[in-house]
C-alpha positions as CSV (number, residue, x, y, z in Angstrom):
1,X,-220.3,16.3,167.4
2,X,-216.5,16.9,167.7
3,X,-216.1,13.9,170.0
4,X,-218.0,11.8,167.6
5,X,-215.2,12.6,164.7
6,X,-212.2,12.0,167.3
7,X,-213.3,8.8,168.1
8,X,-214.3,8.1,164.6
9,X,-210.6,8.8,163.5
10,X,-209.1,6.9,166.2
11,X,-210.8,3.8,165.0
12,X,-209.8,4.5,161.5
13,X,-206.3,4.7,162.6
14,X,-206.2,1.5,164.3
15,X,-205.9,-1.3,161.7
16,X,-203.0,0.3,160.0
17,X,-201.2,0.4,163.2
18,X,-201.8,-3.4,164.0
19,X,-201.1,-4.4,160.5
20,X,-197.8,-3.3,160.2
21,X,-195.0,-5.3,160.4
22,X,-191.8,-6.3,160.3
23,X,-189.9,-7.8,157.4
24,X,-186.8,-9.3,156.7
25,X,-184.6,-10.3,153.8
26,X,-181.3,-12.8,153.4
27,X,-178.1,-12.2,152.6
28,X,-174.7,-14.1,152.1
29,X,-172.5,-13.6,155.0
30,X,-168.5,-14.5,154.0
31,X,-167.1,-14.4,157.2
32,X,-166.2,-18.3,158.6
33,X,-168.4,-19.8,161.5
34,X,-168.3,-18.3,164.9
35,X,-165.5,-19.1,167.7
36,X,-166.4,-21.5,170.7
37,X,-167.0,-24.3,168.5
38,X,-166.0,-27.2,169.1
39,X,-163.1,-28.5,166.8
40,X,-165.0,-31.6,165.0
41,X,-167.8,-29.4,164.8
42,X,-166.0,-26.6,162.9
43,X,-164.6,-28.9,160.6
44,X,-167.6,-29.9,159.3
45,X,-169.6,-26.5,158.7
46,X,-169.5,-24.8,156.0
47,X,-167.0,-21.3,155.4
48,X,-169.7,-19.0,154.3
49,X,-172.8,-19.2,155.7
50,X,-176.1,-16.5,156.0
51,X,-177.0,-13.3,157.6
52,X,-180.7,-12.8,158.2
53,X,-181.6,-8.6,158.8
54,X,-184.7,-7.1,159.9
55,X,-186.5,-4.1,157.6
56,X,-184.0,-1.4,160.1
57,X,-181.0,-3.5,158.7
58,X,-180.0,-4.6,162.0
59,X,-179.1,-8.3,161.9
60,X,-181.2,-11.2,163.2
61,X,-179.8,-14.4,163.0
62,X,-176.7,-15.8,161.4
63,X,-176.6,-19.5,160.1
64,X,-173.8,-21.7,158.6
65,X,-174.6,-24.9,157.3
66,X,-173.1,-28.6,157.5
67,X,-170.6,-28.7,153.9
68,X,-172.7,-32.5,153.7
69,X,-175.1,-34.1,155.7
70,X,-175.3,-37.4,155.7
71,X,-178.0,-39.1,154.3
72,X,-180.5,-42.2,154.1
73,X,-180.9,-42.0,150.5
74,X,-181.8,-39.2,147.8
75,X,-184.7,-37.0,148.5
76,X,-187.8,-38.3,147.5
77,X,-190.7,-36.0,149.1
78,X,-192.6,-36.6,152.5
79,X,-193.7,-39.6,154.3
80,X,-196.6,-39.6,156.1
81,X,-196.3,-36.5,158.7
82,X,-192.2,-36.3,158.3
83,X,-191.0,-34.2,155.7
84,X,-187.5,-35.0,155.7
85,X,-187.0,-38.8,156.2
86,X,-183.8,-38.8,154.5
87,X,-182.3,-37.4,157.3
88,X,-181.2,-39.0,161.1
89,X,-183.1,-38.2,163.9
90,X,-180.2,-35.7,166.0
91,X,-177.8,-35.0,163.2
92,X,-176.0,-32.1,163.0
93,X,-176.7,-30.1,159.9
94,X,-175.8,-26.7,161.3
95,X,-174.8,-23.9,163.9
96,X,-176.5,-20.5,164.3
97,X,-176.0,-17.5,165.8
98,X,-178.2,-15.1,167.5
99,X,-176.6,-11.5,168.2
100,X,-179.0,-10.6,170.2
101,X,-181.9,-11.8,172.2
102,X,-183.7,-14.2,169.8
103,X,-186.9,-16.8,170.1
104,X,-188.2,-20.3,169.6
105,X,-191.1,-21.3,167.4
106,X,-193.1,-21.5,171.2
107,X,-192.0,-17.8,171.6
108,X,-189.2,-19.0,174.1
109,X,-186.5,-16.3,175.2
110,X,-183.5,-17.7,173.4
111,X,-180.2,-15.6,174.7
112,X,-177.3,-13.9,172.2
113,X,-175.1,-16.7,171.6
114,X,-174.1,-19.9,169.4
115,X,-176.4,-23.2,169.3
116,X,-175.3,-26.0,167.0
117,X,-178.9,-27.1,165.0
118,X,-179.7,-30.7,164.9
119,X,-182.7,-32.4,163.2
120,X,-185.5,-33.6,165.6
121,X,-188.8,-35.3,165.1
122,X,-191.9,-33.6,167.2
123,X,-193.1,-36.4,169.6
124,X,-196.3,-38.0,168.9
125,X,-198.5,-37.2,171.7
126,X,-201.5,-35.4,173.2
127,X,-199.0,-32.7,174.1
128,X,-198.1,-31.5,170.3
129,X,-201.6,-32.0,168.6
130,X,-202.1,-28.6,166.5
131,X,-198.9,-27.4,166.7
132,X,-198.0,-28.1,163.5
133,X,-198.9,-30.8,160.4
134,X,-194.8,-31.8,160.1
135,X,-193.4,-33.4,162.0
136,X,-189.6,-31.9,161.3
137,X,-188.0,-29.7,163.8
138,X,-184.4,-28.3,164.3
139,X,-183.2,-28.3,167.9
140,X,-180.6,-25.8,169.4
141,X,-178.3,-26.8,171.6
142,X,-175.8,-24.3,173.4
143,X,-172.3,-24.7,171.4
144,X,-170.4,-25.1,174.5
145,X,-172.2,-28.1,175.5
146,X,-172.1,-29.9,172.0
147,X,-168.3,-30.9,170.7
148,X,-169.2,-34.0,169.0
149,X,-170.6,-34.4,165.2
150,X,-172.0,-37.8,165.8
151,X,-175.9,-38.2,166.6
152,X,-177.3,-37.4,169.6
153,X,-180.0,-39.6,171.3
154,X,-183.3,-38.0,171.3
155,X,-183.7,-38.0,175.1
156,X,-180.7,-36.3,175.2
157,X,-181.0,-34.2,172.8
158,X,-184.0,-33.0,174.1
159,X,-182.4,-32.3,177.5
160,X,-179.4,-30.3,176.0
161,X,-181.7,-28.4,173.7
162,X,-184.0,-26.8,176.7
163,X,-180.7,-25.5,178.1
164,X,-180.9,-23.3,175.2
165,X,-184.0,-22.2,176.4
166,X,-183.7,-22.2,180.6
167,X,-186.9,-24.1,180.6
168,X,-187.9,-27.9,181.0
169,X,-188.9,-27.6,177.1
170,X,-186.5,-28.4,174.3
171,X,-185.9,-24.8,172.3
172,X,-187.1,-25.5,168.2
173,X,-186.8,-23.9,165.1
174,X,-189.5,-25.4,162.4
175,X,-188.3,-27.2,159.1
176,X,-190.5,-27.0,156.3
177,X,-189.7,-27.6,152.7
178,X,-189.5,-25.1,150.5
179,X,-192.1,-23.0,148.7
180,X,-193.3,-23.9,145.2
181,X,-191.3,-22.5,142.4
182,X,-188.4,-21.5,144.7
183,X,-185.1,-20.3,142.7
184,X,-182.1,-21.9,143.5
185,X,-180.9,-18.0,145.4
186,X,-181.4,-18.0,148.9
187,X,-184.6,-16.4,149.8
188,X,-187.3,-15.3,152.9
189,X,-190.5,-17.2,152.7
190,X,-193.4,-15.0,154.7
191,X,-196.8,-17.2,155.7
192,X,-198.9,-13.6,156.3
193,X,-201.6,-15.6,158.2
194,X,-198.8,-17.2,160.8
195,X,-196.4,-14.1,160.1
196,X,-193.9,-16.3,159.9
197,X,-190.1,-15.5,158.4
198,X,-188.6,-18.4,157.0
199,X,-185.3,-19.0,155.8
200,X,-185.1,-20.5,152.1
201,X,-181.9,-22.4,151.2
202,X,-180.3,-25.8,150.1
203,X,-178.9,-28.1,152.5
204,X,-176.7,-30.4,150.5
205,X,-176.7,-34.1,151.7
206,X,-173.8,-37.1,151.4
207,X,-175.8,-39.7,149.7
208,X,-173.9,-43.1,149.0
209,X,-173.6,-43.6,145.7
210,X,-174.1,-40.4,144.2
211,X,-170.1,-38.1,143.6
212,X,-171.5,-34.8,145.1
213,X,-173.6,-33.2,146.7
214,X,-176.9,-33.6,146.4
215,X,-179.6,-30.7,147.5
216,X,-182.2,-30.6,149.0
217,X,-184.3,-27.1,149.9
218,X,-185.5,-26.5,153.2
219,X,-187.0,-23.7,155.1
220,X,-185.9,-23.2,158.5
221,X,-188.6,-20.8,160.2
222,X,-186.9,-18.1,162.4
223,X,-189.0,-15.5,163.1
224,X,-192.6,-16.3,164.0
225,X,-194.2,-18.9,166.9
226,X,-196.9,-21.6,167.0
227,X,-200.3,-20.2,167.0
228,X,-202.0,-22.8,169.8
């Protein structure tokens, strides 16, 4: 009878063990973007940028974004699988920083360091079906390897981004808009079925015609990996 009750309460211990989990919250970061970028590159990013800490307070990730990215046209929702079409395939629109060791959304080892974040398109092939409904990926590419603001050339930027990683595979960050009804404050979006830790915040486009900025919310997903 006694062992009965011990396994009994071993089982009952279980799922709250499993279920926990980490969580993480935003907050502003005033300090300027981080040494070892290059010079056009600095120019262009922003002064303050964004501190993303873990539950123990310990920091995760640390973001600036581009002052203005430049732009097709004003936002005006998805089309077909891309969320983002107002933006250029390998544009700049950031650099980030991981203090220490940090991952892809494919759960690749990404070392402590600085990686410039440019907009990519997941390819369409038999490779990437599942992974994802969008489309919209950023790419990190190891600062020290990227010193010019203008677009990079997908193949390209494919092969600088899986430097990142050490691997033959381009290291990604999902994009995915914003949650419904999100304020204009800086946020964490969590998707509890994917446990997934996305960044909430406004990336503000150049858009001809228009005499300031213009934003547009985006969630960058940094904590979390494909599920397939």
């Amino acid at each position: 009878m006694r062992r009965n009750c011990m396994i009994l309460l071993t089982v009952a211990l279980l799922p709250t063990a499993v279920l926990a989990q980490e969580s993480y919250k935003i907050e502003a970061l005033e300090q300027g973007p981080p040494a070892g970028l290059a010079g056009p590159i600095k120019d262009v990013v922003g002064a303050r940028g964004y501190r993303v800490v873990d539950d123990q307070g310990k920091s995760y990730a640390e973001f600036w974004l581009r002052k203005a990215v430049p732009a097709k046209g004003k936002p005006a929702g998805p089309r077909e699988a891309v969320l983002f079409p107002v933006l250029e395939e390998g544009e700049l629109f950031g650099v980030l920083r991981f203090p220490g060791e940090g991952h892809d959304y494919r759960d690749q080892t990404i070392a402590a360091g600085v990686y410039t974040l440019r907009y990519g398109l997941q390819p369409v092939n038999g490779d990437h079906l599942g992974v994802s409904t969008y489309r919209d990926y950023a790419l990190l590419v190891p600062a020290a390897k990227d010193k010019s603001v203008a677009n990079l050339p997908s193949k390209k930027l494919e092969e600088q981004s899986a430097e990142s990683a050490g691997t033959n595979h381009p290291a990604v960050l999902m994009l995915l808009a914003a949650p419904e009804g999100t304020k204009s404050e800086p946020s964490m979006a969590h998707d509890e079925a994917l446990n997934t830790w996305g960044a909430v915040v406004p990336l503000n486009l150049e858009v001809k015609g228009e005499t300031g900025p213009v934003p547009l919310p985006i969630q960058l997903i940094l904590v979390g990996m494909a599920m397939n």
